[in-house]
Each structure stands twice: as structure tokens, then as C-alpha cells.
C-alpha positions in Angstrom: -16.6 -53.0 75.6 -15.4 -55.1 72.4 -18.3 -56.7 70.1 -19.2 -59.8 71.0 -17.0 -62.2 69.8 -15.3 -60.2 67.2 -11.8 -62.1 68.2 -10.8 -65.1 66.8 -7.4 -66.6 67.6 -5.3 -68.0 65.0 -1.8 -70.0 64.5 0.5 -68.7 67.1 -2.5 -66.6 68.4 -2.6 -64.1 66.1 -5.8 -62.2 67.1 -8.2 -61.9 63.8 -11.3 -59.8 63.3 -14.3 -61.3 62.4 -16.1 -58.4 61.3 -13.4 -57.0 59.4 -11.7 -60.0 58.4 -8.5 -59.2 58.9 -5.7 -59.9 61.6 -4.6 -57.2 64.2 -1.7 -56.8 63.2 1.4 -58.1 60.8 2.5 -61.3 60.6 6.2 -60.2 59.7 6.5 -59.3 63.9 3.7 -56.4 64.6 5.9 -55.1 67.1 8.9 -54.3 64.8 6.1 -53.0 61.6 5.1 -50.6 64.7 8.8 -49.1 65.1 8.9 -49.3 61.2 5.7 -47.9 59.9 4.6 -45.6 62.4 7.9 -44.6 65.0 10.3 -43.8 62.4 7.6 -43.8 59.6 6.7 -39.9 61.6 10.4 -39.8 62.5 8.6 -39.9 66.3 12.2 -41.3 67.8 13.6 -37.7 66.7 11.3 -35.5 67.0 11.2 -36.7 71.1 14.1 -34.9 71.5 13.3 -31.0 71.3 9.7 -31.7 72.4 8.0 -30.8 75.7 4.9 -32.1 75.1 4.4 -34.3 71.9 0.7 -35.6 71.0 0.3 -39.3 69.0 -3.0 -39.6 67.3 -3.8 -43.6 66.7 -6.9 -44.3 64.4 -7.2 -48.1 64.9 -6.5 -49.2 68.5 -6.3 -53.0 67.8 -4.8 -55.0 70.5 -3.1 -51.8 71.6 0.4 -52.8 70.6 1.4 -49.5 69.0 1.0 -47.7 72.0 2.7 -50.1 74.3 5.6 -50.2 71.8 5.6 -46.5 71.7 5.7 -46.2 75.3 8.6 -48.6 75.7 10.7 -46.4 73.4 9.4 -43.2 75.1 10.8 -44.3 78.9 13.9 -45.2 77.2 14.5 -41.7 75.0 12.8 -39.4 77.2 14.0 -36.2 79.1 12.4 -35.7 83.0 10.7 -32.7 82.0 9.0 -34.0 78.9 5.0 -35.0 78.3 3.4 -37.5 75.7 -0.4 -38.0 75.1 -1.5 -40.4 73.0 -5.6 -40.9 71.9 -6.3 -43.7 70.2 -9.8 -44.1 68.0 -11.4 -47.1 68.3 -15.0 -48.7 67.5 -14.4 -51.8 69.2 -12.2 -52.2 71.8 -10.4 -56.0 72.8 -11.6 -56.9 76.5 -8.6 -56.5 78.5 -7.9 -60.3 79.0 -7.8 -60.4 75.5 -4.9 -57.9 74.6 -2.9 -59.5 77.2 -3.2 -62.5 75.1 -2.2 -60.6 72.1 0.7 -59.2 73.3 2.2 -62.4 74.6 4.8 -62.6 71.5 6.7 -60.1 73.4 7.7 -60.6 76.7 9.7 -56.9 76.6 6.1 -55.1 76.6 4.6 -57.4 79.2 5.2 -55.3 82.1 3.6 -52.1 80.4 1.0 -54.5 79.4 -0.2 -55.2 82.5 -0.1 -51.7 83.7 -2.4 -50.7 81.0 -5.0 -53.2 82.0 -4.6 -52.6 85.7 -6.1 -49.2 84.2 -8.7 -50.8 81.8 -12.1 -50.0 83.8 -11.4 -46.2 83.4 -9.5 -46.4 80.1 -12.8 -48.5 78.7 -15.1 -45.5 79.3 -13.1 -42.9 77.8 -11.4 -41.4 81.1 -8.2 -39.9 79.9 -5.3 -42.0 82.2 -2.2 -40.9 83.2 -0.5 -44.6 82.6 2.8 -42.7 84.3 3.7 -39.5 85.3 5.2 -38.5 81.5 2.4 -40.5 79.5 -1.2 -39.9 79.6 -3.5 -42.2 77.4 -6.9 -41.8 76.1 -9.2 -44.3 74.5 -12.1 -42.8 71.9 -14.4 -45.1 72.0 -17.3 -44.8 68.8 -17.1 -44.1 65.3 -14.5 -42.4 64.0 -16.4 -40.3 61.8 -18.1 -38.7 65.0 -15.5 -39.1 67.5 -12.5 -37.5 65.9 -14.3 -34.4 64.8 -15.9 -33.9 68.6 -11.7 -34.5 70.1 -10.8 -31.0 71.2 -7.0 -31.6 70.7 -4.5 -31.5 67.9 -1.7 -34.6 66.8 1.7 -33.7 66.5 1.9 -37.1 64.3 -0.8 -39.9 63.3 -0.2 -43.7 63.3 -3.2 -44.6 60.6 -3.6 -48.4 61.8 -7.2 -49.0 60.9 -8.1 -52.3 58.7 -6.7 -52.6 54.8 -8.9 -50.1 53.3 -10.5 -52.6 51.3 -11.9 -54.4 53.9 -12.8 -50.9 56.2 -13.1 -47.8 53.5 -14.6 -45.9 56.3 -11.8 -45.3 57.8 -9.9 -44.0 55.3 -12.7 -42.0 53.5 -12.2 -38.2 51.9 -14.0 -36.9 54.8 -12.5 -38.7 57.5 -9.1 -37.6 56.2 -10.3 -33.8 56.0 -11.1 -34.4 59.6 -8.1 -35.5 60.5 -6.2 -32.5 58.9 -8.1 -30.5 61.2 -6.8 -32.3 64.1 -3.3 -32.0 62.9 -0.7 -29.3 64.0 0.7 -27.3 61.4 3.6 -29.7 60.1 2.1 -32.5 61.4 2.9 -35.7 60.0 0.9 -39.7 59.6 3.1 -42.3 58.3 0.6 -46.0 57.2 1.2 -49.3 56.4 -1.3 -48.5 53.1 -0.6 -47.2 49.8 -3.7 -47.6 48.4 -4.1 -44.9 45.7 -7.4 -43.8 46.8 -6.2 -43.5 50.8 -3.3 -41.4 48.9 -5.1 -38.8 47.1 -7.8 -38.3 50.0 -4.8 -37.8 52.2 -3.6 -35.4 49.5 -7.0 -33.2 49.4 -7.1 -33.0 52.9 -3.9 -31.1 52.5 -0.8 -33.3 53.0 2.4 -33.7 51.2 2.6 -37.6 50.7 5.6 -40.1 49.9 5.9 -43.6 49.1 8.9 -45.2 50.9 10.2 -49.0 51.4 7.7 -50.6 54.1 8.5 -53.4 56.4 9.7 -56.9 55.9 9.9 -57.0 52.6 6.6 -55.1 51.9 7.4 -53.0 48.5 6.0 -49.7 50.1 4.2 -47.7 52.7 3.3 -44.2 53.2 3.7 -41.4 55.5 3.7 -37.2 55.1 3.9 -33.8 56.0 0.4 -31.3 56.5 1.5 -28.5 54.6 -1.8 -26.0 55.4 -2.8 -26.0 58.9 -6.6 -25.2 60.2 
């Protein structure tokens, strides 16, 4: 399970991170940054529609509101025949009381919350879950750095949600990012809140085309791109 008291609660109960110092998620409404940064950031909304399976790659679990958000929009947009896995990476996953307590701000995910809890024993220890019969979840639980080159699939787009860089360089280091590359199907995209040059040109060396465009509520920029050479 999570560290031990790695949670702190701020105003409003903004879940913070003790050992990264940093808050969950933004301030600005983390639910709306999701559909900003990483839905439409990897143009998810539209790709949906001519997929029958699409995969979501999360590095940086958090309090799991990407993939509740995510999976709100999928039930609505989605076809009967259609499939999405998403894998999230995570070192140290919230106890399950406490993402219900983070994702109180938004009463439209509470249902979906509480079905992904109901499911937090197996989801915990790394079972892949089907949360419904078009969605199947998994949970990598470890470092990064060992459990993204041991995952045996391939993303058809990455929401890179880990803490600012400056506060967690490992997850954004050369070597991770090669890793991920590897991971990523050919045309593959990751869209981050981040534009930190150095995230940039590792992203770049590990073989994506990257852009710069307006990020959310009134942050200047964010990033997101295309892999252009497939392994």
C-alpha cells in the first residue's frame, strides 16, 4: 500500500505529498487540467472513435483522478464493441479511503469512484481488473524505472502525470523516456502538464516529435507529441 503518511490534506482537501512536496493535482480544478492536458492534450476524445481497442499509459497514479475522468468520457463516447486498458505507474499508491476523499470535489466521478475501490484489494497487488465489461485497469505498483521496462504491452497515448520534474527528476529522466518510447506504438502520442526544457529534449532523444501549446487555466504552456520511430 501507500507510504506511510505520505498524505497531507490541505485547504479544501487538496491531497499534498510529503515526500515529494507537491499537491496531487492542480488547483485550477484537476478534473478539467485532466480533460485539458491529457484527453484532448493526446486528442484521446477523437481517436475513440475508429478504435477497437485503445491502450492509456499513466505514469503517476496520484489520487487516480485521470483515470476516473477518462473513464467517465469513455461510457459516454464509446461504441459496444470497443475496449480500453489503461496501466497506471505508481510507487506509492493512496489507500483507498483516501482517494475517495480526494475525489470529493466532484460529485460526477463519485459513482465510478466507488466502483474502483470496491475493486481496490486486487487492484492494490497488481491484478489487472476489468472495472466494466469495456474497461480494464491495471495498477504498476514499484519504481518506474523497473516496472515500465518489465510491462509487456504497448500505449496508444501516455498521460505523463508524475511530480514537477524538479521536485521528482526520476521520473522524467533520459532513460525513463527511452523506456517509454519502447512502450509506445508507432504514432503514439504523451501530452504533460511540463515544459521543462530538459523533460523536452529527453522526450526528443527518445524519438518524439514535441510541441508546446497553451496549457490550462491560464498556464502559458504545456506539452504533448507524436513518436515518430517505433521499436
Amino acid at each position: 500500500m501507500g507510504k506511510d503518511n505520505n498524505v497531507e490534506w490541505h485547504e479544501n482537501d487538496m491531497p499534498f505529498s510529503r515526500e515529494f512536496g507537491d499537491h496531487f493535482y492542480s488547483r485550477n480544478d484537476g478534473r478539467l487540467e485532466c480533460d485539458h492536458v491529457f484527453l484532448r492534450g493526446n486528442s484521446v476524445q477523437d481517436r475513440w472513435a475508429n478504435a477497437e481497442h485503445f491502450s492509456i499509459g499513466e505514469l503517476g497514479f496520484g489520487t487516480g483522478l485521470n483515470l476516473l475522468e477518462t473513464w467517465r468520457q469513455w461510457i459516454e463516447l464509446r461504441q459496444p464493441h470497443q475496449q480500453l486498458t489503461f496501466t497506471s505507474f505508481e510507487l506509492y499508491p493512496m489507500d483507498s479511503f483516501e482517494i475517495l476523499r480526494a475525489i470529493t470535489p466532484w460529485p460526477m466521478l463519485t459513482k465510478l469512484c466507488e466502483k474502483l475501490v470496491a475493486n481496490w484489494p486486487e487492484i492494490s497487488h497488481g491484478k489487472t481488473v476489468e472495472i466494466d465489461t469495456q474497461t480494464t485497469f491495471q495498477l504498476m505498483i514499484g519504481d518506474v524505472r523497473q516496472t515500465l521496462p518489465s510491462w509487456e504491452n504497448k500505449a496508444d497515448a501516455w498521460f505523463l502525470d508524475g511530480f514537477a520534474p524538479a521536485k521528482n527528476p526520476q521520473m522524467w529522466e533520459a532513460e525513463l523516456m527511452q523506456s517509454l518510447a519502447t512502450k509506445t506504438q508507432t504514432k503514439g502520442t504523451f501530452a504533460t502538464y511540463t515544459v521543462a526544457g530538459w523533460v523536452r529534449r529527453n522526450l526528443q532523444a527518445a524519438g518524439f516529435e514535441v510541441e508546446k501549446c497553451p496549457g490550462h487555466a491560464g498556464k502559458r504552456q504545456m506539452m504533448r507529441g507524436v513518436l515518430q520511430s517505433g521499436d
